[in-house]
DRENFIRO-84045 format. One line per 5 residues: their letters; for each residue z, x, y of N, C-alpha, C. Coordinates in steps of 0.1 Angstrom, whole numbers, plus 5000, padded with zeros to 4 digits. Example, Ala and Ser with C-alpha at 12.3 -4.5 7.8 and 13.67 -1.06 7.14 Angstrom:
2
AS) 5078/5132/4943/5078/5123/4955/5078/5132/4967 | 5071/5128/4978/5071/5137/4989/5079/5129/5000
This chain:
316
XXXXX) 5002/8598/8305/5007/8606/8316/5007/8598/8329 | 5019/8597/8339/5018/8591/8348/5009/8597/8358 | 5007/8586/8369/4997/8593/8378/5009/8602/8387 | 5017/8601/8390/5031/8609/8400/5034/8618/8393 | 5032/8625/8377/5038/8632/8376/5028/8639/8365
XXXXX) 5022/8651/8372/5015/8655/8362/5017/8677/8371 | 5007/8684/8363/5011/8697/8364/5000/8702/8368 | 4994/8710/8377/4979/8719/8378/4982/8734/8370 | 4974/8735/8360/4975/8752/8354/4964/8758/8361 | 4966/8769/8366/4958/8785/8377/4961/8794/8373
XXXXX) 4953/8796/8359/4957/8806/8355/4968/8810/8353 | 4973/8823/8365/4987/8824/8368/4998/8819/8374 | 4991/8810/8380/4995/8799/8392/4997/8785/8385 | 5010/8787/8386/5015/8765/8382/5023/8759/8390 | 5017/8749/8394/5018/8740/8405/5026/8728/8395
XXXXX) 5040/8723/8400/5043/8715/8395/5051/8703/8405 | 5046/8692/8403/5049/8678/8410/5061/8671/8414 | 5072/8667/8404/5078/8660/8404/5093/8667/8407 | 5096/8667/8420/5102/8678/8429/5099/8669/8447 | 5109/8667/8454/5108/8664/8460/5112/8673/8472
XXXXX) 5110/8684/8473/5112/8701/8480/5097/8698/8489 | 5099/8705/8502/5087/8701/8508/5079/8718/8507 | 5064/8713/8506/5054/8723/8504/5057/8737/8513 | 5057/8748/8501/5060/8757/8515/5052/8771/8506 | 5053/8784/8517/5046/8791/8506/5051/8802/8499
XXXXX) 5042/8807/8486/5048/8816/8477/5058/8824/8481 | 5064/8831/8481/5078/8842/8485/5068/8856/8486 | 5052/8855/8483/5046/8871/8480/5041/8871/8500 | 5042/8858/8501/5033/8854/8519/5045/8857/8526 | 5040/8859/8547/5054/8860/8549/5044/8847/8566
XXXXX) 5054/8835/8568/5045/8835/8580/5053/8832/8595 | 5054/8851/8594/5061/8848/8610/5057/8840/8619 | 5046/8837/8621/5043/8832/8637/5040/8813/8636 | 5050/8811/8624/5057/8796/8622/5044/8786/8625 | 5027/8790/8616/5021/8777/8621/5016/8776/8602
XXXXX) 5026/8779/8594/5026/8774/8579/5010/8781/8569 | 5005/8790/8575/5000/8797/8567/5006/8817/8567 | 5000/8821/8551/5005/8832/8556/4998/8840/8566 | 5003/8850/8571/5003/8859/8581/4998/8871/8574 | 4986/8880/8577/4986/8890/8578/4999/8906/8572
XXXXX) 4995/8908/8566/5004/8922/8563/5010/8927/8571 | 5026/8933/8579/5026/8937/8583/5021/8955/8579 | 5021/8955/8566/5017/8972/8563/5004/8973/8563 | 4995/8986/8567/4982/8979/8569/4977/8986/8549 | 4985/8991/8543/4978/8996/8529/4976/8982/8522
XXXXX) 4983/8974/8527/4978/8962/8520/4963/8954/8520 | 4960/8959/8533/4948/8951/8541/4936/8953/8528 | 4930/8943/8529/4915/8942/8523/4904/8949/8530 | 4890/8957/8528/4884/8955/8534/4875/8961/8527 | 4871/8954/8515/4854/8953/8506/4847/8954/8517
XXXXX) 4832/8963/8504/4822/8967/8511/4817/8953/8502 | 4815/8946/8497/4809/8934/8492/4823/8922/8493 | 4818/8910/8502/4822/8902/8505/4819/8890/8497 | 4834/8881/8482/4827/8870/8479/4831/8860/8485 | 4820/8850/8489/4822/8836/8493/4820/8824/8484
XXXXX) 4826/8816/8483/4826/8805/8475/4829/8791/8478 | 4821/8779/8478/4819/8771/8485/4826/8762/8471 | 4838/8750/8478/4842/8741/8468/4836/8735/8458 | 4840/8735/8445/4827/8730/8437/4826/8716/8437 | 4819/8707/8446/4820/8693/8440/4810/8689/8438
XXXXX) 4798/8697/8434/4782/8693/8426/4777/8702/8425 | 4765/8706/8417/4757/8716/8410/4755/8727/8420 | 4763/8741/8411/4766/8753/8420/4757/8763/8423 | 4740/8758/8417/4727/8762/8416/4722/8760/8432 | 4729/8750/8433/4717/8739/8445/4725/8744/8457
XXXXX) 4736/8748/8461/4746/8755/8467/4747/8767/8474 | 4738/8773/8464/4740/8789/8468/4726/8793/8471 | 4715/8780/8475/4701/8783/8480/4705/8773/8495 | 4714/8764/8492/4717/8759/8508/4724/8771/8517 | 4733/8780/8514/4744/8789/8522/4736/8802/8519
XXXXX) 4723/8801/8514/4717/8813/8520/4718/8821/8530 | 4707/8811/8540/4708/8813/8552/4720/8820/8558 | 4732/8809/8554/4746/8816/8569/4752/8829/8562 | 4750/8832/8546/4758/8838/8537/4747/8853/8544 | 4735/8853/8547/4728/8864/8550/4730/8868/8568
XXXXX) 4738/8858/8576/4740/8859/8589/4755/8865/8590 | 4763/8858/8580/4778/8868/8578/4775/8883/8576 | 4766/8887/8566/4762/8899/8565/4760/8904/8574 | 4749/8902/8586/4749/8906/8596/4760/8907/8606 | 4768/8902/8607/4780/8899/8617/4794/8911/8608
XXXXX) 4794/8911/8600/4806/8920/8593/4797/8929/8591 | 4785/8932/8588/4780/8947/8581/4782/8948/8564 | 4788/8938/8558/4790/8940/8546/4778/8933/8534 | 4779/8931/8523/4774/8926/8513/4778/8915/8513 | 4770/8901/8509/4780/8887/8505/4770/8886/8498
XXXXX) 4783/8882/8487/4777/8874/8472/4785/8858/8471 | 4777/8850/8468/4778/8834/8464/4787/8837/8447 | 4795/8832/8450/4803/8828/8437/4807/8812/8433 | 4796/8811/8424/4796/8794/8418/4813/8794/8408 | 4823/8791/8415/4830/8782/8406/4831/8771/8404
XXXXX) 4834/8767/8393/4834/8757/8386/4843/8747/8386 | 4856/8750/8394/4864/8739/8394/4874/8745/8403 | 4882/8737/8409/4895/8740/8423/4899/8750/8414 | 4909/8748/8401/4920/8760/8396/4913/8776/8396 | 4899/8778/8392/4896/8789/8394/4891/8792/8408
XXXXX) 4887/8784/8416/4887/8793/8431/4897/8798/8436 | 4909/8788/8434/4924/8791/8438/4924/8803/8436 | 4925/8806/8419/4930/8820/8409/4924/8831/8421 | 4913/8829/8423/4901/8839/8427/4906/8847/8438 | 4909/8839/8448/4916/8842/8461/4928/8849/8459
XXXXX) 4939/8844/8450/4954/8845/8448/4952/8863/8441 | 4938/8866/8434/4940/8877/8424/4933/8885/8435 | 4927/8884/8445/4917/8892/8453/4906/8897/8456 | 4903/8886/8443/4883/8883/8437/4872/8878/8448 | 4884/8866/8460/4875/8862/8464/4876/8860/8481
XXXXX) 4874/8860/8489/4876/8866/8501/4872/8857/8511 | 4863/8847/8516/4861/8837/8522/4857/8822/8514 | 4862/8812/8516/4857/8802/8507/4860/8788/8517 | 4855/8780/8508/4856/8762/8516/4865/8754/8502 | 4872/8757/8510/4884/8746/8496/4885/8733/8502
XXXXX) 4884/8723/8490/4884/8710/8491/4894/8705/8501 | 4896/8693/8503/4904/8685/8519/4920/8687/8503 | 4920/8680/8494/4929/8679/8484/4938/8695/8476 | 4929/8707/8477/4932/8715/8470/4934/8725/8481 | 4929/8721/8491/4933/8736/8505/4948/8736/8509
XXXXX) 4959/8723/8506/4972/8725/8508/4977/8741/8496 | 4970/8738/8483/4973/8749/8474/4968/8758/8474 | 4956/8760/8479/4952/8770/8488/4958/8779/8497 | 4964/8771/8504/4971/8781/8518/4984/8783/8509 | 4993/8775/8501/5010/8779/8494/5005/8792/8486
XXXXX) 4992/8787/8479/4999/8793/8460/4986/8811/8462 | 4976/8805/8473/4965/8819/8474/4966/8827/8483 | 4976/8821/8496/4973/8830/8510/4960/8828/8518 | 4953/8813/8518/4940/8811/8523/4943/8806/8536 | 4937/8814/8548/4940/8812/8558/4930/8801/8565
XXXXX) 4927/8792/8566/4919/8781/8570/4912/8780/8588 | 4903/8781/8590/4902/8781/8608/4895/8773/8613 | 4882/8763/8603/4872/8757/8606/4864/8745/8596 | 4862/8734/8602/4854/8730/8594/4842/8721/8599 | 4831/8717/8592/4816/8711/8594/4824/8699/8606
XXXXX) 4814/8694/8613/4815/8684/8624/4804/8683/8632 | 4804/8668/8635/4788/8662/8645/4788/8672/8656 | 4778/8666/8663/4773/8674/8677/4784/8670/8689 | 4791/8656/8681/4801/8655/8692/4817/8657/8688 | 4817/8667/8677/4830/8673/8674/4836/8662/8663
XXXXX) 4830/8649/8665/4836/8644/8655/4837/8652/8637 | 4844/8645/8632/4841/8652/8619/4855/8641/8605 | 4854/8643/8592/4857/8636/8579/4850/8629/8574 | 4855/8625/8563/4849/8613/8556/4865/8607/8550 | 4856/8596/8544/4865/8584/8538/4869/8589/8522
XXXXX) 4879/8580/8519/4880/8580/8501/4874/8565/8498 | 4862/8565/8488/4859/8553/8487/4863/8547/8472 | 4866/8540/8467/4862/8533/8453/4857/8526/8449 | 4849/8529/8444/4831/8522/8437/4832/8520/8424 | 4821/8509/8422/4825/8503/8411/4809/8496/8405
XXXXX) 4802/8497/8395/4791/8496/8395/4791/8476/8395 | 4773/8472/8396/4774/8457/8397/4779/8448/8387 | 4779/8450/8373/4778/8442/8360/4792/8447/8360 | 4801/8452/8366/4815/8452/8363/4824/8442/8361 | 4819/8432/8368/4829/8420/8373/4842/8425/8382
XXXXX) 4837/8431/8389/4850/8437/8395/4848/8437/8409 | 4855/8431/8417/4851/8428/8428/4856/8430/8444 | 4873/8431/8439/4880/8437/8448/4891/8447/8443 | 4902/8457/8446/4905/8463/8442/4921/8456/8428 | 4921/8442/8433/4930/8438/8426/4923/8435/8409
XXXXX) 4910/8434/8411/4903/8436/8400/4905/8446/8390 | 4906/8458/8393/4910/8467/8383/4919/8470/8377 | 4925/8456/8374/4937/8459/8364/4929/8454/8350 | 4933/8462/8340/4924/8465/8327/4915/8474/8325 | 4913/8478/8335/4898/8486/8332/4900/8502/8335
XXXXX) 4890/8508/8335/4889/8526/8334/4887/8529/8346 | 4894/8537/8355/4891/8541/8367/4888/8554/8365 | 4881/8565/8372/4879/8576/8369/4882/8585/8380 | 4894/8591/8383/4894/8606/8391/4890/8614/8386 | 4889/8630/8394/4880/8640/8395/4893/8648/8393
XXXXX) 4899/8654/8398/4909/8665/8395/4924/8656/8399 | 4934/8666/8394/4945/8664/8403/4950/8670/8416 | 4940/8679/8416/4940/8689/8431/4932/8680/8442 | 4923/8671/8440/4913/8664/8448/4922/8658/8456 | 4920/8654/8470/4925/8641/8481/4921/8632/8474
XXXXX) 4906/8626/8477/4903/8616/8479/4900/8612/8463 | 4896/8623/8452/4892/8621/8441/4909/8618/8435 | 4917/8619/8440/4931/8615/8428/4940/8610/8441 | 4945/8623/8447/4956/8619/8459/4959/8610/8464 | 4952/8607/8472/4950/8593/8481/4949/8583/8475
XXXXX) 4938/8580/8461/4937/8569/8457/4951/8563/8453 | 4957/8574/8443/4970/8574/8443/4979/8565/8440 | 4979/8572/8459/4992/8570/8470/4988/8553/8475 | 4975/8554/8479/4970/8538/8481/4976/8533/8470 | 4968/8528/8461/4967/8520/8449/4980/8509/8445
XXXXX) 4993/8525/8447/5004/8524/8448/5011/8514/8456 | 5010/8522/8470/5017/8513/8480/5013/8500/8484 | 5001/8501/8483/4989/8488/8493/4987/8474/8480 | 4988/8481/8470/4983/8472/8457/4992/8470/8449 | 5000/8479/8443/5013/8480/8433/5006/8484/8422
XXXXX) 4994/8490/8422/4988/8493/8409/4988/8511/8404 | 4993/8511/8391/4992/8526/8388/4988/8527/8369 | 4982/8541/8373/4977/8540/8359/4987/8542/8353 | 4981/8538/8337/4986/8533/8325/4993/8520/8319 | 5000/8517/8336/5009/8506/8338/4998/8491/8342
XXXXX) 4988/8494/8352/4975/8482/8356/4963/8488/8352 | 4960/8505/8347/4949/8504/8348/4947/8518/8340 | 4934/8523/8332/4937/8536/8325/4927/8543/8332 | 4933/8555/8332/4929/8563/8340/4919/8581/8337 | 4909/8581/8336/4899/8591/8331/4901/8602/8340
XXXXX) 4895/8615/8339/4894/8628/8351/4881/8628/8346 | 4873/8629/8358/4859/8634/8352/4854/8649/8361 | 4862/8657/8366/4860/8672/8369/4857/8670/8383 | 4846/8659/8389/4843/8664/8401/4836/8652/8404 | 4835/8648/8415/4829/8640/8424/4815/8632/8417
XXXXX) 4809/8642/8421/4792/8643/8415/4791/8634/8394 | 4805/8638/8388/4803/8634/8373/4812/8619/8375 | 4821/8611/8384/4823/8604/8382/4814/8595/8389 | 4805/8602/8401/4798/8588/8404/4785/8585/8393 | 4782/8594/8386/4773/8596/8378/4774/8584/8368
XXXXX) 4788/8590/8363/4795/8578/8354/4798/8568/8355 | 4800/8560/8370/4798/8548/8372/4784/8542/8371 | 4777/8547/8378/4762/8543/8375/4757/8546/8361 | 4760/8549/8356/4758/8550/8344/4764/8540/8327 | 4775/8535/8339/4787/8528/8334/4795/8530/8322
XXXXX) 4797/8542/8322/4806/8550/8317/4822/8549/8321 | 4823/8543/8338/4835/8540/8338/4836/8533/8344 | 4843/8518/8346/4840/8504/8357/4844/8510/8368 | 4849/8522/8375/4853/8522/8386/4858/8541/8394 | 4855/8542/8404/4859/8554/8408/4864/8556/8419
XXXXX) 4872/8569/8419/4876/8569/8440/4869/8583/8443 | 4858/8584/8450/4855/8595/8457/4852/8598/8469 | 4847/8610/8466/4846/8613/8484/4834/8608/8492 | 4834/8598/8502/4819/8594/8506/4810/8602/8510 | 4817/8614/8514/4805/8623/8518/4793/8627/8506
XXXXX) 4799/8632/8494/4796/8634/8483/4786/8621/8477 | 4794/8608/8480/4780/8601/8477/4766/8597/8483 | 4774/8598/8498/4759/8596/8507/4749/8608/8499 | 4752/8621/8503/4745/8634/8495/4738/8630/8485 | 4744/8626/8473/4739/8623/8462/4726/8609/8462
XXXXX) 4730/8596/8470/4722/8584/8471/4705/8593/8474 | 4709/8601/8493/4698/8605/8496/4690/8616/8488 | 4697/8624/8480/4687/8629/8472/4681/8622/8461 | 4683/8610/8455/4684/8601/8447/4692/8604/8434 | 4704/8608/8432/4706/8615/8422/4711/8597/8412
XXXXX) 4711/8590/8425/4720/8577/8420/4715/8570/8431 | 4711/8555/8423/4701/8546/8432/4713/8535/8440 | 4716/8532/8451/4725/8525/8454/4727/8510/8453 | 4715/8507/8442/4718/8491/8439/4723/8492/8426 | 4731/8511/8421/4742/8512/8410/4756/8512/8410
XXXXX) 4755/8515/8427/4770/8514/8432/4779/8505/8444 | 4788/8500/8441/4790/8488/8448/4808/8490/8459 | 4811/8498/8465/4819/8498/8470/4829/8489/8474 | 4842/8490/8469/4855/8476/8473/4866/8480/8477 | 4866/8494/8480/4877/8502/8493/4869/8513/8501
XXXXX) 4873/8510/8511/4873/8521/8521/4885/8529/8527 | 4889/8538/8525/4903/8544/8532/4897/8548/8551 | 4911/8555/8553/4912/8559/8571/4905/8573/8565 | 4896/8582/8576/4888/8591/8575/4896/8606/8574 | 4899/8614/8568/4902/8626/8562/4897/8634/8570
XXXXX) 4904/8651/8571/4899/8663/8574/4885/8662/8557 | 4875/8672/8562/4870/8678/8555/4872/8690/8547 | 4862/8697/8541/4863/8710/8533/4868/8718/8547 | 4877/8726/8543/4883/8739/8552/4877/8752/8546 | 4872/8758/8556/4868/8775/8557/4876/8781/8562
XXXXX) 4877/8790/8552/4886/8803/8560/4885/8819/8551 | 4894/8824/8553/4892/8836/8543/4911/8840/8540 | 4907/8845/8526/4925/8858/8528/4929/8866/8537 | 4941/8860/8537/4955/8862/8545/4953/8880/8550 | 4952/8885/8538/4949/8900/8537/4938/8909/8541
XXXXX) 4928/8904/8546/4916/8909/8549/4917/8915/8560 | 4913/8930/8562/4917/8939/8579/4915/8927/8591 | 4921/8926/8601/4918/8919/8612/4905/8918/8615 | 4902/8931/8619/4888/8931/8624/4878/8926/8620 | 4879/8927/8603/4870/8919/8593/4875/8903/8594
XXXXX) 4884/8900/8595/4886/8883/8599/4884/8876/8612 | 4879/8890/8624/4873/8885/8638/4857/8878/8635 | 4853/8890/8626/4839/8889/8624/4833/8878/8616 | 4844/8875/8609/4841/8863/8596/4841/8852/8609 | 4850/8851/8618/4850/8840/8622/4842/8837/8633
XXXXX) 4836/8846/8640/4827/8847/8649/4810/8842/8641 | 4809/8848/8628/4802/8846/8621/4797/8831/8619 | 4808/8823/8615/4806/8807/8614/4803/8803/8630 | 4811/8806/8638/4810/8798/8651/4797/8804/8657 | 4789/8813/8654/4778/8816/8662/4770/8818/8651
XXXXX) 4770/8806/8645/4756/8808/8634/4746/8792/8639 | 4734/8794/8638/4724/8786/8646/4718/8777/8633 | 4723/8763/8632/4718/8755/8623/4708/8752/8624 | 4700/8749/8635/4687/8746/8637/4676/8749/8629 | 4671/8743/8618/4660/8748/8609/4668/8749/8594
XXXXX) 4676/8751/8591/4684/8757/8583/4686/8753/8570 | 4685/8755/8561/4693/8746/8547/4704/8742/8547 | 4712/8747/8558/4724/8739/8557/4724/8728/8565 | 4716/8728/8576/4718/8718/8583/4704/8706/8578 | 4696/8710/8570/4691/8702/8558/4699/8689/8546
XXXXX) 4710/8702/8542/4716/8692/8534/4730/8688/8544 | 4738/8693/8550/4747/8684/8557/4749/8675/8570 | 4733/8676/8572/4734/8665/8580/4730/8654/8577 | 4731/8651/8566/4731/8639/8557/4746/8634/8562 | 4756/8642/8565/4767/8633/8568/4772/8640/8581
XXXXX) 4756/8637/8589/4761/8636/8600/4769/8645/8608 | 4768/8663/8599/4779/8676/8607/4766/8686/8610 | 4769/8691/8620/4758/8699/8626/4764/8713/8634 | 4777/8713/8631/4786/8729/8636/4801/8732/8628 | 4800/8741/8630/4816/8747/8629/4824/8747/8636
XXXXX) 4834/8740/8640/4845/8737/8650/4859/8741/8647 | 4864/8745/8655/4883/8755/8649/4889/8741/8643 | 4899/8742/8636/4908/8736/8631/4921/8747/8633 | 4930/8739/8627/4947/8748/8622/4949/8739/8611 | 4956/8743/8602/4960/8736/8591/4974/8728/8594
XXXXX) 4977/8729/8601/4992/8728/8606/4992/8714/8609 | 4978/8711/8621/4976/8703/8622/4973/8690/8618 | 4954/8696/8613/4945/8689/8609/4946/8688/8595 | 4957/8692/8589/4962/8687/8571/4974/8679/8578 | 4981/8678/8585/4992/8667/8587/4994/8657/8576
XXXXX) 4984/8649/8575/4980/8634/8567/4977/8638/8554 | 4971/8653/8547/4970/8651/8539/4984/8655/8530 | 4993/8666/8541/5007/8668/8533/5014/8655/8533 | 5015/8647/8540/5021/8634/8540/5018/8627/8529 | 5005/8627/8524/5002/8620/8508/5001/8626/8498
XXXXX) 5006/8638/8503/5013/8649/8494/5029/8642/8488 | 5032/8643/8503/5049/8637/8498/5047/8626/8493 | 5042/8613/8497/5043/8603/8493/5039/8601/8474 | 5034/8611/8470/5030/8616/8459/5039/8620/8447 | 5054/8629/8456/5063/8634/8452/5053/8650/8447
XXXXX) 5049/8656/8462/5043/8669/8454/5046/8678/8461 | 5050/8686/8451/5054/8703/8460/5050/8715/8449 | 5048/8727/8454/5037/8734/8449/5046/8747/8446 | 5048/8754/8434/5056/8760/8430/5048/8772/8422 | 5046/8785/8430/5036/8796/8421/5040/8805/8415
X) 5037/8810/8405/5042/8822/8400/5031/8827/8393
């Protein structure tokens, strides 16, 4: 299978690639106010408004360790909406998508890669994501490559096993890609063969483990991982760095009563990290608030290596 031309199955939802139509969304969305996500109902029987609220945080490592970090904010949204929130561990981008698209799931953090399909194929409306104390905020796409590889710079990896994470991922497929491609002339099958190993967390595993000579992930994901020690860093040897990426996007469905999407969002922006498990584990990279975004905007670069991809997102 080429790396430009492959298919995401969602359940209901198929997303198919090799189409040069630019990203736009389902025909069930409508988005009058022209900033590319959907819009709110205009009928209000459509509106959502659960007395139990699910939240679901992208899955890119163990969805145990996850739902004791978002305690804390998952029990401060409660307070701010009045409702119930329950943590929903999925297991991979296509079923969060599904989740949202069927009505299952109501606020979530989809990946920098899978939030363009997010906002077409689910109606996820995006408003915010993690960033320093001085608003900075992203990470890189790296590809790492353990020491006993012989592999040294990226022209190296012709012959060998490179391992992506999904085909919904940026940095775990997209980007590397689109790099590999343009910068290098290298594409799988053709310079180099090419593995999926689900998620972030199992290919860097598998390079240190050397299971696979080489990987592209997300650095955030590995700083995380180094400092807990999940992986000792004299296993992994870095020989690209890309330009720095939006992050995971928060937001909630398109459909949810207004009032309930004032409060969701008020909720993130006035929640106090100080002490917190979250700001335990993500300030390991350095983010310490919630800061507005638009997708319109702050995806720019990622729909661009979308096109450069040849990808456009088609739901039914």
């Amino acid at each position: 299978m080429a790396v430009n031309q492959f298919k995401f199955v969602l359940g209901t939802v198929v997303a198919l690639t090799v189409s040069h139509s630019a990203v736009a969304l389902d025909t069930r969305y409508e988005d009058r106010s022209g900033n590319m996500v959907a819009d709110t109902p205009t009928d209000t029987s459509q509106w959502q408004d659960p007395s139990t609220l699910i939240f679901a945080y992208t899955p890119v490592e163990d969805p145990s360790v996850y739902a004791d970090v978002w305690s804390e904010f998952l029990a401060h949204l409660s307070e701010k909406t009045g409702k119930n929130v329950r943590f929903f561990p999925v297991q991979n981008n296509a079923a969060q998508i599904e989740a949202m698209r069927s009505g299952r799931l109501h606020i979530a953090g989809f990946n920098t890669g899978s939030t363009p399909l997010a906002v077409n194929c689910a109606g996820f409306n995006p408003f915010t994501i993690m960033a320093g104390e001085d608003g900075s905020f992203g990470y890189e796409m790296e590809i790492i490559t353990h020491p006993a590889s012989g592999i040294d710079n990226v022209e190296d990896l012709k012959g060998k096993k490179v391992a992506f994470t999904a085909q919904t991922s940026n940095s775990g497929f997209k980007a590397p890609s689109a790099i590999l491609g343009a910068e290098f002339g290298l594409s799988a099958d053709n310079d180099f063969s090419a593995a999926f190993s689900g998620a972030h967390d199992n290919s860097i595993i598998g390079v240190a483990h050397k299971d696979y000579d080489a990987a592209a992930v997300a650095n955030s994901v590995l700083k995380r991982m180094l400092d807990r020690e999940v992986v000792k860093a004299s296993d992994i040897k870095t020989i690209y760095q890309s330009q720095t990426f939006p992050t995971t996007a928060y937001g909630y469905a398109h459909n949810l009563n207004p009032e309930l999407q004032a409060q969701i969002k008020e909720a993130f922006f006035s929640f106090d990290w100080a002490g917190t498990k979250l700001q335990e584990e993500f300030e390991r990279n350095g983010e310490a608030q919630f800061i507005p975004i638009t997708y319109q905007e702050h995806w720019a670069v990622i729909r661009t290596i979308d096109e450069a991809n040849d990808v456009s997102y088609q739901c039914r």
